[in-house]
Rosetta silent file (secondary structure, phi, psi, omega in degrees, C-alpha in Angstrom):
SEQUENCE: XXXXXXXXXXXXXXXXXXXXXXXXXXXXXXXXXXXXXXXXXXXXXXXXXXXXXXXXXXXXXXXXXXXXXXXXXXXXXXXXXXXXXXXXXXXXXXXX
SCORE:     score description
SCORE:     0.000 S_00000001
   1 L     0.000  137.330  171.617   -4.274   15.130  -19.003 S_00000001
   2 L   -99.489  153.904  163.521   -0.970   13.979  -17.425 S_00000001
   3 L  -122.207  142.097  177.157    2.644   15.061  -17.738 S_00000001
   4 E   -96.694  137.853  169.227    5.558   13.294  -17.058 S_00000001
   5 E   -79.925  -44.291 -165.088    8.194   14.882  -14.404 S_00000001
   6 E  -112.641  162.166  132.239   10.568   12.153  -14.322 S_00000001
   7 E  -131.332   57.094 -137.885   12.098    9.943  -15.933 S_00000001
   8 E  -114.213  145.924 -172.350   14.841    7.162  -15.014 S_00000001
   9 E  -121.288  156.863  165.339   15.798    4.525  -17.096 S_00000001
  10 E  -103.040  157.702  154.335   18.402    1.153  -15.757 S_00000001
  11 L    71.840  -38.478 -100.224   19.909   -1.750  -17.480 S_00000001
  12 E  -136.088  101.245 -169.042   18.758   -0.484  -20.845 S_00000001
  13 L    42.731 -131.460 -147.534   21.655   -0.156  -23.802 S_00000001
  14 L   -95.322    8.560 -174.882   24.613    2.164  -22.752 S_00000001
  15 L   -89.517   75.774 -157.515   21.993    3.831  -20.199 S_00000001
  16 L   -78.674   -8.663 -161.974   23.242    1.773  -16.671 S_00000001
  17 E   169.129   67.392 -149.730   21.459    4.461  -14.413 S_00000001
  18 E  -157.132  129.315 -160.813   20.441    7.855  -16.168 S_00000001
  19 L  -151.526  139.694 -173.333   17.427    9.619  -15.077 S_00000001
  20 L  -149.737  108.543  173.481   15.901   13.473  -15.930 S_00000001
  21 L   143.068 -154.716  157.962   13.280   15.367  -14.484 S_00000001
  22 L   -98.717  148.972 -168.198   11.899   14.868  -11.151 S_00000001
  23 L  -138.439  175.861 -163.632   11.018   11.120   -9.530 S_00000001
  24 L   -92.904    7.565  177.599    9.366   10.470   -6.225 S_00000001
  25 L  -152.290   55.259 -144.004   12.412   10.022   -4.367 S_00000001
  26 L  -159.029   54.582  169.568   14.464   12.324   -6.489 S_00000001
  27 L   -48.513  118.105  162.800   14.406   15.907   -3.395 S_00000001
  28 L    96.831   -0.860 -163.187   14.641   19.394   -4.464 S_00000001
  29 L  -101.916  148.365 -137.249   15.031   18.202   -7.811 S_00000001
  30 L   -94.617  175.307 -148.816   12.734   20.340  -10.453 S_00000001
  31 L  -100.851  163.498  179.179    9.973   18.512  -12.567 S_00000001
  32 L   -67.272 -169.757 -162.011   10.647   18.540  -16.662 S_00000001
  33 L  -128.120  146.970  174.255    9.148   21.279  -18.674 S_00000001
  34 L   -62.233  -47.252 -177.478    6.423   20.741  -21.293 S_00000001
  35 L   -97.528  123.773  168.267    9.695   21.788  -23.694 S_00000001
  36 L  -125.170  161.649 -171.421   13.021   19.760  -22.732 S_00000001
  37 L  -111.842  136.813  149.403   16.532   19.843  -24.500 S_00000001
  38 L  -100.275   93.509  178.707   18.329   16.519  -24.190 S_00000001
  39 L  -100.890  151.825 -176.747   22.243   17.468  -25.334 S_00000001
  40 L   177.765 -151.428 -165.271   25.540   15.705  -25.120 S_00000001
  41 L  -113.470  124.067  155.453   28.107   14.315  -26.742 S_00000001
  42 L    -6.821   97.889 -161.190   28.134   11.593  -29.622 S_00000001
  43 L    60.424   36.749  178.465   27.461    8.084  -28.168 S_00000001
  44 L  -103.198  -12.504  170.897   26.480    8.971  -24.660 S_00000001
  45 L   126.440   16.069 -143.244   23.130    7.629  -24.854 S_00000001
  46 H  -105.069  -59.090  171.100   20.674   10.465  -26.206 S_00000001
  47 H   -61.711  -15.793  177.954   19.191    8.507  -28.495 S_00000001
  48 H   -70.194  -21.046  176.047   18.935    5.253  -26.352 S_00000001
  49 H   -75.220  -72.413 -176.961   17.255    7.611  -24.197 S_00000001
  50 H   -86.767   25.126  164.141   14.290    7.740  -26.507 S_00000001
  51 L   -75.244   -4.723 -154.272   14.551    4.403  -27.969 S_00000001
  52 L  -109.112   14.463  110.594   13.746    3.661  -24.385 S_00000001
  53 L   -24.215  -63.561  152.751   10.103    5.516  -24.942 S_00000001
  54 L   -34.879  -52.746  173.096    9.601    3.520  -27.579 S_00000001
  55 L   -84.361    0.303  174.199   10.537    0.352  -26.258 S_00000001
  56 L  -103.674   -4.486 -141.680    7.979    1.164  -23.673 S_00000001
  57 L  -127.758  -23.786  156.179    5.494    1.997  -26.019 S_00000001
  58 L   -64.024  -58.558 -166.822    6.372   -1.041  -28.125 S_00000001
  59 H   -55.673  -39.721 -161.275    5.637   -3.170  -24.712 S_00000001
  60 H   -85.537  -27.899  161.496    2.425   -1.731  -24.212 S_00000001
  61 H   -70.748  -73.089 -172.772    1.251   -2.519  -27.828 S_00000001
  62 H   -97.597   22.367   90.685    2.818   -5.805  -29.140 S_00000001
  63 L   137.904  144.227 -178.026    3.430   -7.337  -25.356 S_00000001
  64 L   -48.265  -89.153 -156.090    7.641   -7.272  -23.715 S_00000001
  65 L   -43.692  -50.541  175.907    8.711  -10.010  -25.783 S_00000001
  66 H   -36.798  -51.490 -166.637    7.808   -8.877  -29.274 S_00000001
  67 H   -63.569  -32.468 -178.959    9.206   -5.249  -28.124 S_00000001
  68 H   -81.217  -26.922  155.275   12.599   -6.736  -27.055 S_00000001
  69 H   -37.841  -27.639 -172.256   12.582   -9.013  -30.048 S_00000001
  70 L   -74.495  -31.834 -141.324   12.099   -5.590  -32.558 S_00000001
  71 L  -111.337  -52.479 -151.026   15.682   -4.389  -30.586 S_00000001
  72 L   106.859   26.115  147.298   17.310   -8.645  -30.895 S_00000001
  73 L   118.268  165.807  162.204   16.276   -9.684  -28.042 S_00000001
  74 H   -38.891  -52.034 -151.863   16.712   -9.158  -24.222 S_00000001
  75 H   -80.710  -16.196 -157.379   20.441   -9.741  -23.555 S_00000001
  76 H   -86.485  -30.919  175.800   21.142   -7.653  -26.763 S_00000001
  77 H  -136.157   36.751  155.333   19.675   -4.820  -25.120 S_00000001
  78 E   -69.496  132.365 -175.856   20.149   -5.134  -21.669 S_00000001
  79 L   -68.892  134.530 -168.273   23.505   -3.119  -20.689 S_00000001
  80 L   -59.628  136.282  129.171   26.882   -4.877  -21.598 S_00000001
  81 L   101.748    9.367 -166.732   28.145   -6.670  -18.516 S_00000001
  82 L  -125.075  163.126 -172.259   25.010   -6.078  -15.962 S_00000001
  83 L  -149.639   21.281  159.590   22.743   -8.923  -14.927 S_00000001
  84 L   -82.922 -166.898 -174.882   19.933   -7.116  -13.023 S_00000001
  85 L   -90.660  161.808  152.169   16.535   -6.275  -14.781 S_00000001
  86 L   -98.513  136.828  178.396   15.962   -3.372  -16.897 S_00000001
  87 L   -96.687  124.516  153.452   14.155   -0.412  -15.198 S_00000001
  88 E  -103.441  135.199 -142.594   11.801    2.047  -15.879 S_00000001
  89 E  -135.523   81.212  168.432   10.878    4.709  -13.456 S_00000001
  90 E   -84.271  127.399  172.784    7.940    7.197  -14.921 S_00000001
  91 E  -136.135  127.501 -164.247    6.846    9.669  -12.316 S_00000001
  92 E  -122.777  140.222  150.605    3.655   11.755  -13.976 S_00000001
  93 L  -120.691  126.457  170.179    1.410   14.317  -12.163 S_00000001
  94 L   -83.960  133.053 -152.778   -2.358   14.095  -13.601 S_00000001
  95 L   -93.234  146.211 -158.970   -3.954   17.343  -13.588 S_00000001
  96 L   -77.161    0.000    0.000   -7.775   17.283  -11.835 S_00000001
């Protein structure tokens, strides 16, 4: 069974760069917990943060366009004002 450590997502609704856990180029920093708290403030991204689970999870069923279509399309949920790709960064350790 695998767990994910990491997580960073780019480009992807008000989330421009926002990443939690440990990644593979991400030093000293500690891996998530089987239990994690996400907390913040009202309209800081915490749910965009797991729509962007979803939208990966969407991709892998019904194929990228259908999943960005489900949202209104690419540009709708690409982050206002950015023109790069959107990124996802999973870093998992599988257990032997």
């Amino acid at each position: 069974m695998a767990a994910i450590e990491g997580f960073r997502v780019r480009n992807f609704g008000v989330l421009k760069d926002v990443y939690i856990g440990k990644l593979w180029d991400t030093e000293g920093a500690q891996p998530l917990t089987p239990l994690s708290a996400v907390i913040g403030k009202n309209g800081v991204g915490k749910s965009t943060f797991f729509d962007a689970f979803g939208f990966l999870a969407d991709c892998l069923k019904l194929w990228v366009e259908e999943a960005c279509d489900k949202r209104g399309g690419f540009e709708r949920i690409r982050s206002q004002g950015q023109t790069g790709p959107i990124e996802f960064r999973i870093h998992y350790m599988e257990e032997p």
